[in-house]
KOLRO-655319 format. One line per 3 residues: their letters; for each residue x, y, z of C-alpha. Coordinates in Angstrom, 2 decimals, decimal comma, padded with zeros to 5 digits. Example, Ala and Ser with C-alpha at 12.3 -4.5 7.8 and 13.67 -1.06 7.14 Angstrom:
AS> 012,30:-004,50:007,80 ~ 013,67:-001,06:007,14
This chain:
XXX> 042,53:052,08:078,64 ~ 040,62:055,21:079,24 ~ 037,12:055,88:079,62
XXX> 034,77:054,22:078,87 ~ 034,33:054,76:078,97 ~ 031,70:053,08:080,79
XXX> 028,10:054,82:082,00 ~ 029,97:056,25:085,26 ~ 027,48:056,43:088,68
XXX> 028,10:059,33:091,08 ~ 031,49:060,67:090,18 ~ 032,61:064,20:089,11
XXX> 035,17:066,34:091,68 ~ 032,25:067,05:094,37 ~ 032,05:063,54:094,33
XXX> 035,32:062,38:094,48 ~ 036,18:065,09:096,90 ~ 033,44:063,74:099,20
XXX> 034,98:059,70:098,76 ~ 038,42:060,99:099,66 ~ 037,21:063,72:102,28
XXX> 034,80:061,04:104,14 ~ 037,37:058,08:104,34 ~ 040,12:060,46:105,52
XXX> 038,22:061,81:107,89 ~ 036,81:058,02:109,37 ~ 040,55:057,06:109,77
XXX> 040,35:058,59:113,71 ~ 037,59:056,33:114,14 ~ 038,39:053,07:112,75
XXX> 040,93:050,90:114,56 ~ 044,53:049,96:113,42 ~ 045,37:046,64:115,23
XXX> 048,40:047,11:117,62 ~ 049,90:044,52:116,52 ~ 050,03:045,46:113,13
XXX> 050,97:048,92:113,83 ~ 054,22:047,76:115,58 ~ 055,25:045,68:112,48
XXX> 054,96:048,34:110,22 ~ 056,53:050,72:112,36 ~ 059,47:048,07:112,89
XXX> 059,61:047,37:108,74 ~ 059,59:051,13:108,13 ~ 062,72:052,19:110,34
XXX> 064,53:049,16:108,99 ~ 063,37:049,91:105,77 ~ 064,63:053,79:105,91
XXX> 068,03:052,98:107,77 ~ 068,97:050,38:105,22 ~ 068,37:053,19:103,03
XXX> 069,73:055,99:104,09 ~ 073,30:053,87:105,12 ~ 073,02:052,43:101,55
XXX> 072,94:056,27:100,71 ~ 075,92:057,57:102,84 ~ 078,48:054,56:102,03
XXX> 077,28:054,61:098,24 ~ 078,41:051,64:095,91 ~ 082,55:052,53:095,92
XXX> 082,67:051,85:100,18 ~ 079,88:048,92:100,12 ~ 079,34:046,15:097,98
XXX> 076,34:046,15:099,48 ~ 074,96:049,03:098,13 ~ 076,02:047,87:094,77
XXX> 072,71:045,63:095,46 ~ 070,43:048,56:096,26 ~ 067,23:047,97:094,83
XXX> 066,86:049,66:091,11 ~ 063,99:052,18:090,78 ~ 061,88:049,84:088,27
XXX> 059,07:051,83:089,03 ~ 058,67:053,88:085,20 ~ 057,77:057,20:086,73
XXX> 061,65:056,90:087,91 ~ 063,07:054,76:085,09 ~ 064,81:057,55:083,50
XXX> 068,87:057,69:083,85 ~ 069,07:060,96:086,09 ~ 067,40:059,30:088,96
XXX> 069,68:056,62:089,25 ~ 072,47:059,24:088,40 ~ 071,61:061,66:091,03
XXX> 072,14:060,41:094,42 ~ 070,03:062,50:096,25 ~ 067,28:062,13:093,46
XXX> 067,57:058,27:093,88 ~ 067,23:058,41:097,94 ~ 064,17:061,28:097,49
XXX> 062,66:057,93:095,17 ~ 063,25:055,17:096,90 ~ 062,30:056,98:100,10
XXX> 058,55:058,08:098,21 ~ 058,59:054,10:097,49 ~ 059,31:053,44:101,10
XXX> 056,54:055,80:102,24 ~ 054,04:054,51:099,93 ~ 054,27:051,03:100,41
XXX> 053,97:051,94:104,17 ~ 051,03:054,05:104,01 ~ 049,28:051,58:101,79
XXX> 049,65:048,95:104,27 ~ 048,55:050,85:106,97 ~ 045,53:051,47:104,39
XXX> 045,00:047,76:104,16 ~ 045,74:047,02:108,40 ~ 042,28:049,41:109,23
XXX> 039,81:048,01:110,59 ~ 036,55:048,51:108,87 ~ 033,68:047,71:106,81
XXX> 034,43:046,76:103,31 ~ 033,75:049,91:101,62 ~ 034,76:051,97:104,55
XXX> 038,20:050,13:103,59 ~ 038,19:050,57:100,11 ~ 037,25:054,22:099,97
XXX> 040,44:054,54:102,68 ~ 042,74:052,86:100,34 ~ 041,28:054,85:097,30
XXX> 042,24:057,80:099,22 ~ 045,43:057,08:100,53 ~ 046,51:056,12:096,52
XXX> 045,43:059,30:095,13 ~ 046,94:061,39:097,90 ~ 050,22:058,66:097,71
XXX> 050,43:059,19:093,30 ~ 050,48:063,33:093,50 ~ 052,74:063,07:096,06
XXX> 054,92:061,46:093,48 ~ 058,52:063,74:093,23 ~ 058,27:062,98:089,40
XXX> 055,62:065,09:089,47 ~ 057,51:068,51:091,06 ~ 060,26:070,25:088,80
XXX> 061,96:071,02:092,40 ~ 062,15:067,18:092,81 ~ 063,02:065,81:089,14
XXX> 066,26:066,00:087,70 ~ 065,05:064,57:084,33 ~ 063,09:067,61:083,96
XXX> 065,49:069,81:085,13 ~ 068,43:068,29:082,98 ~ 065,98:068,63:080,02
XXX> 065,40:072,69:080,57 ~ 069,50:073,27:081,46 ~ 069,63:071,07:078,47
XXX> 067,23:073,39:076,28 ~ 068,57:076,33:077,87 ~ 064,84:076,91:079,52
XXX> 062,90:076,33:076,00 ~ 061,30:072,97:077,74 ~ 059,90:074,87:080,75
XXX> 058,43:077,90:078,25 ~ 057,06:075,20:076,04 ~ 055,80:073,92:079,00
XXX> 054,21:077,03:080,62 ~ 052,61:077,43:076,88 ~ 050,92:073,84:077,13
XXX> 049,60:074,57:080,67 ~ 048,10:077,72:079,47 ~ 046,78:076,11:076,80
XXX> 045,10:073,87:078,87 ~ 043,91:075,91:081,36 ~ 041,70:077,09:078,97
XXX> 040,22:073,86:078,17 ~ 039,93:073,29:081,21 ~ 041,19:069,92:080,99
XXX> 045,01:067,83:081,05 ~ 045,81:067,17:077,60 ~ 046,26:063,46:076,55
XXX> 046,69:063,87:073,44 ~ 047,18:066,33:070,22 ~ 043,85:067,00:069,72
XXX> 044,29:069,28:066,56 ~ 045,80:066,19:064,77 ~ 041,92:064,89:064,42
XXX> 038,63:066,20:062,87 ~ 035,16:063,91:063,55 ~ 034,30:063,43:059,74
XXX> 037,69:064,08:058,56 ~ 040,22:061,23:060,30 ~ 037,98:059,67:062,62
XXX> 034,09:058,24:061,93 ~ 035,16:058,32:058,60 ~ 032,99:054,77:057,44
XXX> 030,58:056,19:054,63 ~ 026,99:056,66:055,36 ~ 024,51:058,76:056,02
XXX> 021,86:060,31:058,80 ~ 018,43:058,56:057,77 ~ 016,51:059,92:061,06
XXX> 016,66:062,53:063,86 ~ 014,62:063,66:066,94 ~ 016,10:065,61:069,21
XXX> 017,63:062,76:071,29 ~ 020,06:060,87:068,45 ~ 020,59:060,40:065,22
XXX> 020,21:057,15:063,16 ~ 023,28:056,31:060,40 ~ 022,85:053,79:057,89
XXX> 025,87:052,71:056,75 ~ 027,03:052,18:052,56 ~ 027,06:048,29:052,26
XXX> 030,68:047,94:050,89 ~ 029,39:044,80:048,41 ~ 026,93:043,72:045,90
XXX> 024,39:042,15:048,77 ~ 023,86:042,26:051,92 ~ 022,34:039,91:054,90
XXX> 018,52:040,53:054,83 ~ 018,45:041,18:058,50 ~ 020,22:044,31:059,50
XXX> 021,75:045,20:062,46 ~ 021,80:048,08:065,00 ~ 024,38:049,18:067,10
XXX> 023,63:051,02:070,43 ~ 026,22:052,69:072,01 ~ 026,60:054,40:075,17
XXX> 025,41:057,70:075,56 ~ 027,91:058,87:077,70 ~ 030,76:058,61:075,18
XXX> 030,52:059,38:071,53 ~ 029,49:056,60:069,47 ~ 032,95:056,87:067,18
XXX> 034,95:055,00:069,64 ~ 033,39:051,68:067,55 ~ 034,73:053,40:064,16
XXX> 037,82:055,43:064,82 ~ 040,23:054,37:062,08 ~ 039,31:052,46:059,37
XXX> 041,82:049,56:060,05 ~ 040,03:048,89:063,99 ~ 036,96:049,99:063,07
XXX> 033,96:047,55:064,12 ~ 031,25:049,50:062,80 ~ 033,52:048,94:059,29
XXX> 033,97:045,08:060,27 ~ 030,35:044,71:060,42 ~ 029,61:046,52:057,00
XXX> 032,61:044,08:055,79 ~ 030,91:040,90:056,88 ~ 028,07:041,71:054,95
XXX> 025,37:043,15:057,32 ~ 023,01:046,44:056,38 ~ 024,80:048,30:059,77
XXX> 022,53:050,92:061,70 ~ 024,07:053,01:064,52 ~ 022,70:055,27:067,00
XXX> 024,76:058,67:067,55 ~ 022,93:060,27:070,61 ~ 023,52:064,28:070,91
XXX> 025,20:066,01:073,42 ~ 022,42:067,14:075,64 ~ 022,62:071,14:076,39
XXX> 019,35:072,80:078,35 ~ 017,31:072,17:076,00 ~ 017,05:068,51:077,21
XXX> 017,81:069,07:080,84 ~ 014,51:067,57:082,10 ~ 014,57:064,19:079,69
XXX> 014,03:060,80:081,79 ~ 015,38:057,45:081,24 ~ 011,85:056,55:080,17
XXX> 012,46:059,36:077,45 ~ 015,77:057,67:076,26 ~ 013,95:054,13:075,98
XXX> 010,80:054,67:074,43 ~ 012,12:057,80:071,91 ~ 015,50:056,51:071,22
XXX> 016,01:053,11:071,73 ~ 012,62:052,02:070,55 ~ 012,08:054,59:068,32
XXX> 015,28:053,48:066,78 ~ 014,30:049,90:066,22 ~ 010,80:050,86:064,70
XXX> 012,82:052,83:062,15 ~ 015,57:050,06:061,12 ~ 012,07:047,72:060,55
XXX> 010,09:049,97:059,10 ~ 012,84:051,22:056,47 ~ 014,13:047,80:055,90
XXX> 011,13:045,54:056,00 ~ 012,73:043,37:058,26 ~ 010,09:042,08:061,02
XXX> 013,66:041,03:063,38 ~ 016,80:042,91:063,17 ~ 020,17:041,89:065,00
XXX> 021,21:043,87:067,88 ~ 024,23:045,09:069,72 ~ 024,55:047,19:073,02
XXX> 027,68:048,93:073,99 ~ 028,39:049,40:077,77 ~ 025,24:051,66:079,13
XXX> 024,18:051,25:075,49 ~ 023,81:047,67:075,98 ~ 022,06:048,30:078,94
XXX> 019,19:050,71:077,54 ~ 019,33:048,26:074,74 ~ 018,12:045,45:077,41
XXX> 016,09:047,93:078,53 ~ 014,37:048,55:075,61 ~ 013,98:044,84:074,59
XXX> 012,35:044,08:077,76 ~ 009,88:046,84:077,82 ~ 008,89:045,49:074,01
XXX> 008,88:041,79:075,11 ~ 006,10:043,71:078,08 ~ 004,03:044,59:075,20
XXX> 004,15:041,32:073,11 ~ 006,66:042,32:070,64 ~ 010,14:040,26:069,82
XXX> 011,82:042,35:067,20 ~ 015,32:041,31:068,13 ~ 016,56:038,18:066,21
XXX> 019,88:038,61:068,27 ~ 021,28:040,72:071,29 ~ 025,00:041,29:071,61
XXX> 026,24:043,05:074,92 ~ 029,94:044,40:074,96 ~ 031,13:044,90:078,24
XXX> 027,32:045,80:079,48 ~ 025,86:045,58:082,98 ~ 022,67:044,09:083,67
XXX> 023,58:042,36:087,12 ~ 024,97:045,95:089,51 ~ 025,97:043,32:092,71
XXX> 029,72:043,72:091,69 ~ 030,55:047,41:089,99 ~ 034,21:047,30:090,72
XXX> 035,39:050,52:091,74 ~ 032,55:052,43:090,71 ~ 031,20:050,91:094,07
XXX> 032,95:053,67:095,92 ~ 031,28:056,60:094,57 ~ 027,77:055,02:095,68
XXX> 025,59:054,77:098,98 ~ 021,77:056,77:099,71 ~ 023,43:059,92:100,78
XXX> 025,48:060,07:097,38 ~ 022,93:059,65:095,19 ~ 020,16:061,95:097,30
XXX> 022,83:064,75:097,01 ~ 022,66:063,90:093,09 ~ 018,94:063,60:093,21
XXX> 018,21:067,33:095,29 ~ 020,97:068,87:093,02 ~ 020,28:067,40:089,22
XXX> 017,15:065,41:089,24 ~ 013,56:066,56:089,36 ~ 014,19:067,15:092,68
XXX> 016,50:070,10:092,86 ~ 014,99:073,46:094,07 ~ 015,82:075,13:091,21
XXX> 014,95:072,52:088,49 ~ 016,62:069,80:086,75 ~ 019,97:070,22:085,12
XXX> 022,84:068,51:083,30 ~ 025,61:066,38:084,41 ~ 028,49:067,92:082,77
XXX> 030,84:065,90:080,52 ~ 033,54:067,07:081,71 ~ 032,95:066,36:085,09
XXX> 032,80:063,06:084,83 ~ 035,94:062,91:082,26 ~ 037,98:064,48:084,90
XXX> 037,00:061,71:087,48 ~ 037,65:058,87:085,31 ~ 040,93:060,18:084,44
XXX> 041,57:059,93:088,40 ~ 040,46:056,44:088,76 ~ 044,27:055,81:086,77
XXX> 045,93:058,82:087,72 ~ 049,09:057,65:087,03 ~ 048,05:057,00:083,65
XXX> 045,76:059,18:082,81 ~ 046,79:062,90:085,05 ~ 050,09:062,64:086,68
XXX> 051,95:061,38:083,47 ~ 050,68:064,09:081,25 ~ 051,14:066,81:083,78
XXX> 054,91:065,77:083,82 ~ 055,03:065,31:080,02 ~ 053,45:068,53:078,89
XXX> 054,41:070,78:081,93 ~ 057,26:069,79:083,32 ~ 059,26:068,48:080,53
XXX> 057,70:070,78:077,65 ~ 056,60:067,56:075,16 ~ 052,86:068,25:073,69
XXX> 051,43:064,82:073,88 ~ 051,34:062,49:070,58 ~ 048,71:061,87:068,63
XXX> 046,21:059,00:069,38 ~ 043,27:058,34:068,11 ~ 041,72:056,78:071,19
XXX> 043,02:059,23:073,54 ~ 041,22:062,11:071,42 ~ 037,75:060,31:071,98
XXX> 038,52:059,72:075,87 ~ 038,68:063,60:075,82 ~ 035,53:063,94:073,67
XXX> 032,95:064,53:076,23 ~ 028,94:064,41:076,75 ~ 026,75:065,90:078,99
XXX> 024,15:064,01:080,44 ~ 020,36:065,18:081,53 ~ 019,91:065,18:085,23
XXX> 016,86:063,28:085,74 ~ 017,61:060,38:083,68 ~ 021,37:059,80:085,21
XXX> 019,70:059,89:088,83 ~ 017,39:057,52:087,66 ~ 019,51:054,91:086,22
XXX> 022,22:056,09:088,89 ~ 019,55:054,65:091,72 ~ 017,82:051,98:090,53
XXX> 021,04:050,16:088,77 ~ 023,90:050,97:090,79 ~ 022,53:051,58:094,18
XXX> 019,67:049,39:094,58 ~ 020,53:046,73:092,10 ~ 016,95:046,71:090,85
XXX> 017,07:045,78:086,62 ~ 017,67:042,43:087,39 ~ 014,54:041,86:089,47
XXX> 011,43:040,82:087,21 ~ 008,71:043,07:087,80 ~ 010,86:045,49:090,27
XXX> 011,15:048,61:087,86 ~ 008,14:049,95:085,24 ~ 009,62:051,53:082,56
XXX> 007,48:053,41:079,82 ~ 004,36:052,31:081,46 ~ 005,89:048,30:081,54
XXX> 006,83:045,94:084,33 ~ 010,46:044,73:083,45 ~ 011,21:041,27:083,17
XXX> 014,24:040,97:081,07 ~ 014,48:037,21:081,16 ~ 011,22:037,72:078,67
XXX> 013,81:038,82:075,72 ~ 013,58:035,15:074,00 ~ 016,67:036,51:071,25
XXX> 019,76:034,22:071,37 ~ 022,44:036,42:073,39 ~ 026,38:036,95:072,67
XXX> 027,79:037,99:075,89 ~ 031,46:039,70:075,68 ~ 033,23:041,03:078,89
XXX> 037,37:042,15:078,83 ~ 039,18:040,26:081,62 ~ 041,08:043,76:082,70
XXX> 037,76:045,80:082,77 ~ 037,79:048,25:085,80 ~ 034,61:049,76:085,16
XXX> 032,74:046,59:083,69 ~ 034,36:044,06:085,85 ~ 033,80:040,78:083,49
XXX> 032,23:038,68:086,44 ~ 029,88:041,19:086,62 ~ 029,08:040,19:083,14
XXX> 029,20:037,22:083,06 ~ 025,90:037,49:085,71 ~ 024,04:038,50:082,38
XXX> 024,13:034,91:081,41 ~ 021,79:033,93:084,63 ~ 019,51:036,88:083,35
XXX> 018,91:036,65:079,96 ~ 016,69:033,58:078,80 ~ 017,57:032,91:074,71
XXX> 020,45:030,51:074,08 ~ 023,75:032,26:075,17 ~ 027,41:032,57:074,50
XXX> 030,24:034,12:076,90 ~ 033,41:035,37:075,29 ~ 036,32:036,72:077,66
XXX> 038,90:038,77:075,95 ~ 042,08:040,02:077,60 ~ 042,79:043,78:078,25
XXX> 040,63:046,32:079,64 ~ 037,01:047,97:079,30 ~ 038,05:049,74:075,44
XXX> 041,01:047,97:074,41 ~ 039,39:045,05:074,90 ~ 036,81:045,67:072,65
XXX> 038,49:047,69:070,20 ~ 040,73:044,79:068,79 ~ 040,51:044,33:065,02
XXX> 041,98:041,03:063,29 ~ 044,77:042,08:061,91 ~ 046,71:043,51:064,61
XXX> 046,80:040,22:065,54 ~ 047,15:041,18:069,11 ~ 045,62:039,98:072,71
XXX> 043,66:037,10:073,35 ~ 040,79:035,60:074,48 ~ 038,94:032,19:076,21
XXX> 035,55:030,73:075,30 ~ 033,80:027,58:076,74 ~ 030,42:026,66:075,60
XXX> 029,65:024,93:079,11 ~ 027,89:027,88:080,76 ~ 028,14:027,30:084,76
XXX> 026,98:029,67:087,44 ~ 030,09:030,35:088,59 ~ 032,52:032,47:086,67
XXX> 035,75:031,45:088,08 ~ 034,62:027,64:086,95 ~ 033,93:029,03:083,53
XXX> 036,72:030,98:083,57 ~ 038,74:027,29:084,53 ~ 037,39:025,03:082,01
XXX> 037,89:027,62:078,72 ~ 039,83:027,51:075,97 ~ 042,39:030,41:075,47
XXX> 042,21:031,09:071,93 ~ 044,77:033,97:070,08 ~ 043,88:037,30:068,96
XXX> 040,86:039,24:067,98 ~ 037,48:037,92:069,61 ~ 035,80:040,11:066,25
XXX> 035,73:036,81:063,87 ~ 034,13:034,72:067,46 ~ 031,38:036,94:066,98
XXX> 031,00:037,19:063,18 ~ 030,83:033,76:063,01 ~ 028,47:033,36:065,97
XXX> 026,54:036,28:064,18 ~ 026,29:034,87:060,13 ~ 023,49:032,13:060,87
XXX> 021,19:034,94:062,72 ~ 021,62:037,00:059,63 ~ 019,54:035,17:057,19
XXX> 019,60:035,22:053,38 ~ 021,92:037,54:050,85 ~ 019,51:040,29:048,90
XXX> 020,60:042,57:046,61 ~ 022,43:045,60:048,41 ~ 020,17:049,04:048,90
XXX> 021,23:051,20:045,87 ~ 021,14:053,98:047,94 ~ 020,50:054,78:052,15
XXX> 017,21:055,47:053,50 ~ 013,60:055,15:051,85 ~ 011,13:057,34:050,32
XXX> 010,07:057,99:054,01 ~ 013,29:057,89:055,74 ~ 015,24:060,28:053,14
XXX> 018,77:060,67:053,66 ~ 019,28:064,19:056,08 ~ 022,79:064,88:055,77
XXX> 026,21:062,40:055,44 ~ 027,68:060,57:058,25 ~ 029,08:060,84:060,97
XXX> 026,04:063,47:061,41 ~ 026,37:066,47:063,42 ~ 025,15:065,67:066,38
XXX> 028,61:063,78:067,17 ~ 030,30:066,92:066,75 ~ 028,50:068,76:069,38
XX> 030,80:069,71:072,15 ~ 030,25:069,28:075,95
């Protein structure tokens, strides 16, 4: 699934432009063994004269060619490929050519990121080069406009207008949602601002409630609504459900104003600020915690800086799909090395001539998109351009395109001391608000969760947090990728996922000894979660306190900021 999602390191286009423009240009100076050159040379002419002779004879002179291999691949799935001879051989010739060129990709010698940067580059150049994605080259699309006697391609022209002024690909039909009105519709209200977030309390949906509440940090790259979307996969409404006085942090959308705010500022005057609030308006001394992705990771943060100062306020710490251990950041990995993240530094942090300044939303939205372009670009721009079909509505796909800014000097921060030097883990390595780090000093028990599919999280990667953290853990692995994963209510009844309460240091022999268990990890959790909760009380009557009055109702207005 899309974004993450995901607290993304150096990417945007200059950065992606620099990954692809840096391995291209290392190709004349890495070697390609002989050896291996000749046997790809010899499979590619075989490959292409089986071809074309399977063209020229076609099925009625050759049994042979009755064989030919069937264009599986879904971007040529559609009946007028296999219809159009010439369409068909244009296809399987692209196939030919990319299967080549990604095992010449493969046959370089190099270091390993030198390598993987290559083969990142060769894919993206290899998926536009796609014929699906050319009206010259696709005779579904052209069938469809002689078809619609040209009404496809005007509808089409429309929808790229459209979204040339938004200055983004369309994934979905965004005017078929409202923030407030069909999604982050769970009922509650703001009970606390600054100018960083806003805290929601949540209406308890019985007659009592757990007497330890929980709060729910999310990333701050992505709008916290991705946890309550639709009532019916809604985890900030599954929580409420079970019985727990819910809390949730809805970070703005940073404009200038907050260009020059640190990661420092983000710890001490969100996440802390946001756990002195949930005690002081509930009168709980512990509260139950949960960290989303980067969320999860300030949340650590935040914990550990606390634990520094002789303070335990978390009864429990969950972590969805959350680094704490950067060794293994998937493809992410790419986009990093000193030169990256000094460019970052002298252009957005405190070290830019002309001042600190934001990391646009959008930016980074557009790079994701790319790390699945065949998903996420190439399949829209033949969908809504080509073919003239506005994309349908999705929920999910309307919060991918939902973007935040972020402030310069606190991505570079987190951008060098997480992803490039690997530094969090380290007790003592970082100060943070004036405190040495240690986060093995969080005593809370911890409930670990990692999706097996995760590109951006990649779940051995998470499953290093249980070498980090200290209080009595649990690892849950659930199947699908970095939001999907997460995002899997009950009663779909869909996906999967393994548990094993023997905790080893290696993931694969976790990974070997589990227990695969059917659908939703949610109820895992809630049960994991009801004995940290303590007794029932009588529900609040109403949200907030005499101190913390109610500002406005949720989801706030801070989500609703645009990038």
């Amino acid at each position: 699934m899309p974004k993450t999602n995901a607290f993304l390191p150096d990417l945007g286009s200059d950065a992606m432009t620099a990954v692809m423009g840096d391995a291209l240009k290392g190709l004349s100076g890495l070697n390609l063994p002989s050896d291996a050159l000749v046997q790809l040379q010899r499979d590619y002419v075989e490959g292409a004269t089986a071809l074309w002779n399977r063209t020229l004879k076609g099925p009625a002179h050759d049994s042979a060619a009755a064989a030919a291999p069937a264009l599986a691949d879904r971007r040529f799935s559609a009946k007028e490929w296999a219809e159009n001879p010439a369409a068909a051989y244009t296809a399987q010739m692209y196939l030919l050519n990319s299967r080549t060129l990604m095992k010449m990709a493969e046959a370089v010698q190099g270091d390993a990121k030198t390598k993987a940067r290559i083969r990142f580059s060769v894919q993206q150049w290899v998926d536009a080069m796609a014929p699906s994605n050319f009206l010259a080259l696709n005779p579904e699309a052209q069938q469809l406009a002689l078809k619609t006697q040209g009404q496809s391609l005007a509808s089409g022209m429309q929808l790229l207008m459209g979204d040339a002024g938004k200055g983004h690909v369309s994934q979905t039909d965004e005017s078929a949602f409202e923030v407030g009105r069909n999604v982050a519709t769970t009922e509650g209200a703001v009970v606390f601002e600054n100018e960083l977030f806003q805290l929601i309390e949540y209406k308890p949906l019985g007659a009592k409630v757990y007497e330890r509440p929980m709060l729910m940090v999310p990333p701050c790259i992505n709008k916290f609504y991705i946890m309550d979307l639709q009532p019916d996969n809604s985890l900030i409404r599954y929580t409420v459900e079970q019985g727990h006085r819910t809390f949730v942090v809805s970070w703005r959308n940073p404009d200038n104003s907050l260009v020059d705010k640190t990661w420092d500022d983000y710890i001490e005057n969100a996440a802390i600020r946001a756990i002195d609030v949930v005690q002081e308006l509930t009168g709980a001394r512990t509260i139950n915690t949960l960290g989303f992705c980067v969320g999860g990771t300030i949340l650590s943060t935040a914990l550990a800086v606390l634990a520094a100062r002789g303070q335990q306020p978390a009864h429990s710490v969950t972590l969805l799909t959350t680094l704490l251990d950067f060794s293994d950041t998937g493809i992410l990995d790419l986009f990093i090395d000193e030169a990256g993240v000094k460019l970052r530094e002298m252009t957005l942090g405190d070290k830019a001539p002309t001042g600190p300044a934001l990391l646009k939303g959008q930016e980074l939205a557009t790079t994701f998109s790319f790390l699945r372009p065949n998903d996420l670009v190439w399949n829209y721009v033949v969908g809504n351009y080509l073919k003239g079909e506005p994309p349908p509505a999705f929920d999910l796909l309307y919060w991918n395109g939902d973007a935040t800014n972020l402030p310069g000097p606190m991505y570079c921060w987190y951008l060098r001391h997480t992803y490039l030097q690997d530094e969090l883990k380290v007790p003592g390595k970082l100060t943070v608000c004036g405190e040495k780090l240690d986060l093995s000093s969080i005593k809370a028990p911890v409930f670990i969760y990692a999706s097996r599919e995760d590109h951006i999280v990649p779940w051995k990667a998470a499953y290093a947090s249980t070498r980090i953290m200290s209080g009595k853990k649990r690892f849950v692995l659930g199947a699908s990728g970095h939001i999907a994963g997460v995002i899997n209510p009950p009663a779909k009844k869909k996906r999967n996922y393994w548990t094993n309460d023997t905790l080893t240091g290696d993931a694969e022999a976790w990974l070997a000894g589990a227990t695969e268990v059917p659908g939703s990890w949610w109820p895992d959790w809630a049960g994991w979660l009801k004995p940290l909760a303590g007794a029932w009380v009588a529900a609040p009557k109403a949200p907030g306190s005499r101190k913390y009055a109610p500002i406005e109702p949720a989801p706030g207005r801070y989500v609703k900021q645009k990038a």
